[in-house]
N, C-alpha and C positions, 0 to 999 in steps of 0.2 A: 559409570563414566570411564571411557579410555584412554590410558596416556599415550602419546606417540612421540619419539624424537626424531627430530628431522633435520639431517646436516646441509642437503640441498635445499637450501629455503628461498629462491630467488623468486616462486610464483607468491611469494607471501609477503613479500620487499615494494616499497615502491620510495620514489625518491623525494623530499619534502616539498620541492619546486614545482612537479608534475601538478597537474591539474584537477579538478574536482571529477570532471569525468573519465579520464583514465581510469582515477580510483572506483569507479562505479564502474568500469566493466572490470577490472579485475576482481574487485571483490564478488562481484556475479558469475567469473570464473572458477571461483571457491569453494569449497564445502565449509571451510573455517572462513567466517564472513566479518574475519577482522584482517586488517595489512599491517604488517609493521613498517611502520615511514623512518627513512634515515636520511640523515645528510651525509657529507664526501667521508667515505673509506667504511663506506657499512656503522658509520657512528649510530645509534638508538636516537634518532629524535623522539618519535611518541609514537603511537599507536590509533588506527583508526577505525570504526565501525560503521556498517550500517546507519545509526542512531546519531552518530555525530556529521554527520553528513547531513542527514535531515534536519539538522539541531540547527546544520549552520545555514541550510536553504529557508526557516523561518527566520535567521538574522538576517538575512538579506543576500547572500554569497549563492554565487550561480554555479554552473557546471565550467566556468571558465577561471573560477579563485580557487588559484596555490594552493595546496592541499594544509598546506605548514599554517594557515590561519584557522582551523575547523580542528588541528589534528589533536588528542589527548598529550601535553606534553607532561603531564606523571603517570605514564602507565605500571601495569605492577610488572617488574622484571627480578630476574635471579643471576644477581652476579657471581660467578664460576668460585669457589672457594669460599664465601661465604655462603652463613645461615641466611635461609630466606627468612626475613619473619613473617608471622600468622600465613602461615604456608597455605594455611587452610582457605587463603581463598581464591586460590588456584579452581575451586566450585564455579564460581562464579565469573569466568573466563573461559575463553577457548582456546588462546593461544597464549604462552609465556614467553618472550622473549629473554635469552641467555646472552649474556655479556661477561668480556672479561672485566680488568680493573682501568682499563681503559676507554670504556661503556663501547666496545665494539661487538655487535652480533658475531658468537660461534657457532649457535646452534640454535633452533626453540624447538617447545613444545607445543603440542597439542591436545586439550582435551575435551571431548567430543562426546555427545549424551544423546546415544544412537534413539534413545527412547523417547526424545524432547518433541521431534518433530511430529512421530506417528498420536502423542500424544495429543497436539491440538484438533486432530480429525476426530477425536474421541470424545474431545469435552467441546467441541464448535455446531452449532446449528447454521445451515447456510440458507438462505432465502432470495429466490432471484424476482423481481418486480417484472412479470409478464402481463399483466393487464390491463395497460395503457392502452389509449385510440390511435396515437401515435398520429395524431392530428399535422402536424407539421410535417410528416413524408404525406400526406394524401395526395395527389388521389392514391399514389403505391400502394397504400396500409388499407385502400376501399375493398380487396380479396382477401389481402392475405396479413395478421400479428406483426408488427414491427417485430418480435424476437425472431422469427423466420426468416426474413430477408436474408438472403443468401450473400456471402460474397467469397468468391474466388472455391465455390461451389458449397460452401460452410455457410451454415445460417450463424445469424449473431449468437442465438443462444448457444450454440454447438460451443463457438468459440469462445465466450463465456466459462464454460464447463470444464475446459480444453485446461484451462489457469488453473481450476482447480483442482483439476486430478492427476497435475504436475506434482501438488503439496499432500495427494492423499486420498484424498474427499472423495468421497462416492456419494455420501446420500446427500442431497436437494428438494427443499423444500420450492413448490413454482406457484406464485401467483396468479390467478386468471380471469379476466374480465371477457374482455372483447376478443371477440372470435376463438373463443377458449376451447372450443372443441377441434378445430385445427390443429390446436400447440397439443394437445393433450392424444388424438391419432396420429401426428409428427412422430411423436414418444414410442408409440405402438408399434409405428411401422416402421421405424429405420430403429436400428437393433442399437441400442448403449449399451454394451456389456457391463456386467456389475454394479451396474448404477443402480441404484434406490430412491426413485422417482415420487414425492408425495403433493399431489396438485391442493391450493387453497385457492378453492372456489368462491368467489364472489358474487354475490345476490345481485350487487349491486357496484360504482362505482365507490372504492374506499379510500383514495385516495393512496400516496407512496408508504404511507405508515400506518396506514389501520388494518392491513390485512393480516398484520403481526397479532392480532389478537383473534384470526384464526387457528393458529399453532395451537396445540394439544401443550398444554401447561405442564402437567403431571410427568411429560417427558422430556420436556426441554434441556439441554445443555447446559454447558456454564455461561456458554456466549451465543450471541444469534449475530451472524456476517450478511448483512443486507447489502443484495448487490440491482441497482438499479439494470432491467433488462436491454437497454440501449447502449450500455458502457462495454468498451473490449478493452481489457488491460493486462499484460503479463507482472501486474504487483503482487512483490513478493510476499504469498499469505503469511508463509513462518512470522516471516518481520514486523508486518501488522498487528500479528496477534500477539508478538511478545512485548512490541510497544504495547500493547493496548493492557496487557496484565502487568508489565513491569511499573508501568504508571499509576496504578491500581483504577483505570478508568471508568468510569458508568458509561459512558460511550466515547467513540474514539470517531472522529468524522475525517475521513480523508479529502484533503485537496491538493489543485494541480496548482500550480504560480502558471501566470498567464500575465504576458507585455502591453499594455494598452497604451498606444499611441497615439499624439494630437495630429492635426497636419497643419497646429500652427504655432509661432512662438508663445512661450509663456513668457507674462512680465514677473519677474522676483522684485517688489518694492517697499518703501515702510516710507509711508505717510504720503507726500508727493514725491519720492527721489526713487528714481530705477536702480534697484540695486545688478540685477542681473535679468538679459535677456537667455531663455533657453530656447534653441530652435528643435522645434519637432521633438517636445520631450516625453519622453517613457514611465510608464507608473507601474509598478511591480502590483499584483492583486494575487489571493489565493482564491482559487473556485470548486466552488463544493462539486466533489467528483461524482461523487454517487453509488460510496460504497461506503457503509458505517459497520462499527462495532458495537455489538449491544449488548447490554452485561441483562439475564434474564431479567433479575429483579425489576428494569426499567419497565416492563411490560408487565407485571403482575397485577393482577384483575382488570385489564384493559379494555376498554368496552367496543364490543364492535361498532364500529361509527367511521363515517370517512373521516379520515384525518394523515394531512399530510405532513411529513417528515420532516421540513422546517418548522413546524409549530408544534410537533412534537417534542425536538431539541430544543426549542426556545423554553417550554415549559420545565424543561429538568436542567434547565440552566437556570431559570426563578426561580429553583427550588435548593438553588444550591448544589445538584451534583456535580461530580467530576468529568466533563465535559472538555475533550483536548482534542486536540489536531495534528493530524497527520500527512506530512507534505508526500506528497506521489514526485517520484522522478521516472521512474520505470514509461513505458509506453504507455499512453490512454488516449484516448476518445471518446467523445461522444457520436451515437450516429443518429442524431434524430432530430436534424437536419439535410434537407435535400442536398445542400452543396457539400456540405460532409461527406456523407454517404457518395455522391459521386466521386470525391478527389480519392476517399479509400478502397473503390470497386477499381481507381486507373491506377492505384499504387499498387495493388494486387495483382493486378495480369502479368 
């Protein structure tokens, strides 16, 4: 781990009023993926991460709440003249902020553990879901794998891949069903540098979760990143997979919050008296994205059998494992549907 001091810190500042998505593109601006939030004259408010941001998009707070309601208000700081105590967990940080006796930022630090990231490519198995009918683009999907579909001259899968080999990853595990010998000469013919390509062929239809007990057991990783082949998202893997071990998870299911609206009033009542009418009211929902975290053991001795992914998860939630959620803010979609797919081939051009 490296220390760094840094006297210009304004790309690491941000102001407690500003808003939840400011902080989410600065901190995407970052290699230290924490801000220090102040209020007037560079005061220390508190500190914020990744993880706290998502902590507060499962309480209910949008990209448009004040950062000062989500933000850590006891972060660990070292004021200038004194002893820090348990210094020692400066580990477990990346950035320190320094204050004088007047809790005003002078300086911080940074400590950065060049070895964190390259590690999760090492201990992560990645599996992309290509063997779908992809029934709802048809007739489009009647020549050619929904993972093919071009857009903006990329196929989905391309761009799939594209996210992860932003965080490392070269080797890919690919699912295949239908018209699996297309995706599979795709591979052959257009050159992926570096990549280490390993197809799990399907006899038959297995459903989003059972082709997982294709994998080769004896070699599996610590974790397997199942990423549904219709989804395109730039989520940030580091962050996934440190939530996903910081929590000590058995799987980690990401989802997107999605706004569902009526087009008519709601009555708010109790018994026969209107307590409130709401016009055209709003219901916050999270939507299973289709990209999960899977700690190996969930899969040992799995039997090859269709079986799909929600009943998968339901089954290791009766059973008691750790089973948690992980909200997406970053970009996502789904393409597999027709008007989908059209609105993101005109955002494209």
């Amino acid at each position: 781990m490296s220390k760094k001091v840094i006297r210009n810190f304004e790309r690491f500042i941000l102001d407690s009023k500003k808003s939840t998505f400011l902080a989410i593109k600065k901190i995407q601006e970052n290699t230290i993926k924490t801000l220090i939030i102040v209020e007037r004259k560079n005061k220390l408010f508190g500190t914020l991460t990744d993880g706290d941001i998502r902590r507060g998009m499962l309480k209910g707070y949008n990209l448009k709440t004040p950062i000062e309601k989500i933000v850590n208000k006891k972060p660990i700081k070292k004021v200038i003249g004194k002893k820090l105590q348990n210094f020692k967990l400066k580990e477990e940080i990346s950035i320190l902020p320094c204050v004088d006796r007047n809790n005003k930022i002078k300086f911080i630090e940074t400590y950065l553990d060049k070895k964190l990231s390259s590690s999760y490519s090492k201990n992560l198995d990645i599996v992309i879901m290509a063997g779908g009918f992809g029934k709802r683009l048809m007739p489009l999907t009647n020549k050619i794998p929904k993972p093919l579909i071009k857009i903006n001259k990329k196929s989905i899968i391309e761009l799939i891949i594209e996210n992860f080999k932003k965080y490392g990853f070269l080797e890919f595990n690919i699912s295949t069903f239908y018209k699996s010998q297309k995706i599979k000469k795709y591979f052959k013919k257009k050159k992926f540098h570096n990549l280490d390509i390993t197809f799990l062929q399907e006899k038959s239809p297995m459903g989003t979760a059972g082709c997982l007990s294709l994998l080769n057991s004896k070699s599996l990783k610590k974790d397997i990143l199942v990423q549904n082949g219709d989804v395109i998202t730039d989520l940030n893997i580091d962050n996934l997979i440190k939530f996903h071990r910081d929590t000590n998870s058995d799987i980690t299911v990401c989802a997107k919050e999605f706004l569902n609206s009526s087009p008519f009033g709601q009555i708010s009542f109790k018994e026969h008296k209107i307590k409130k009418i709401i016009e055209k009211p709003k219901q916050k929902n999270f939507v299973n994205a289709g990209v999960y975290v899977i700690s190996k053991k969930m899969i040992k001795n799995m039997k090859p059998k269709y079986l799909d992914m929600t009943k998968f998860i339901d089954d290791k939630i009766n059973k008691n494992f750790n089973v948690n959620i992980y909200p997406i803010y970053e970009y996502w979609v789904d393409v597999g549907r027709k008007d989908v797919l059209k609105n993101i081939v005109a955002e494209k051009k």
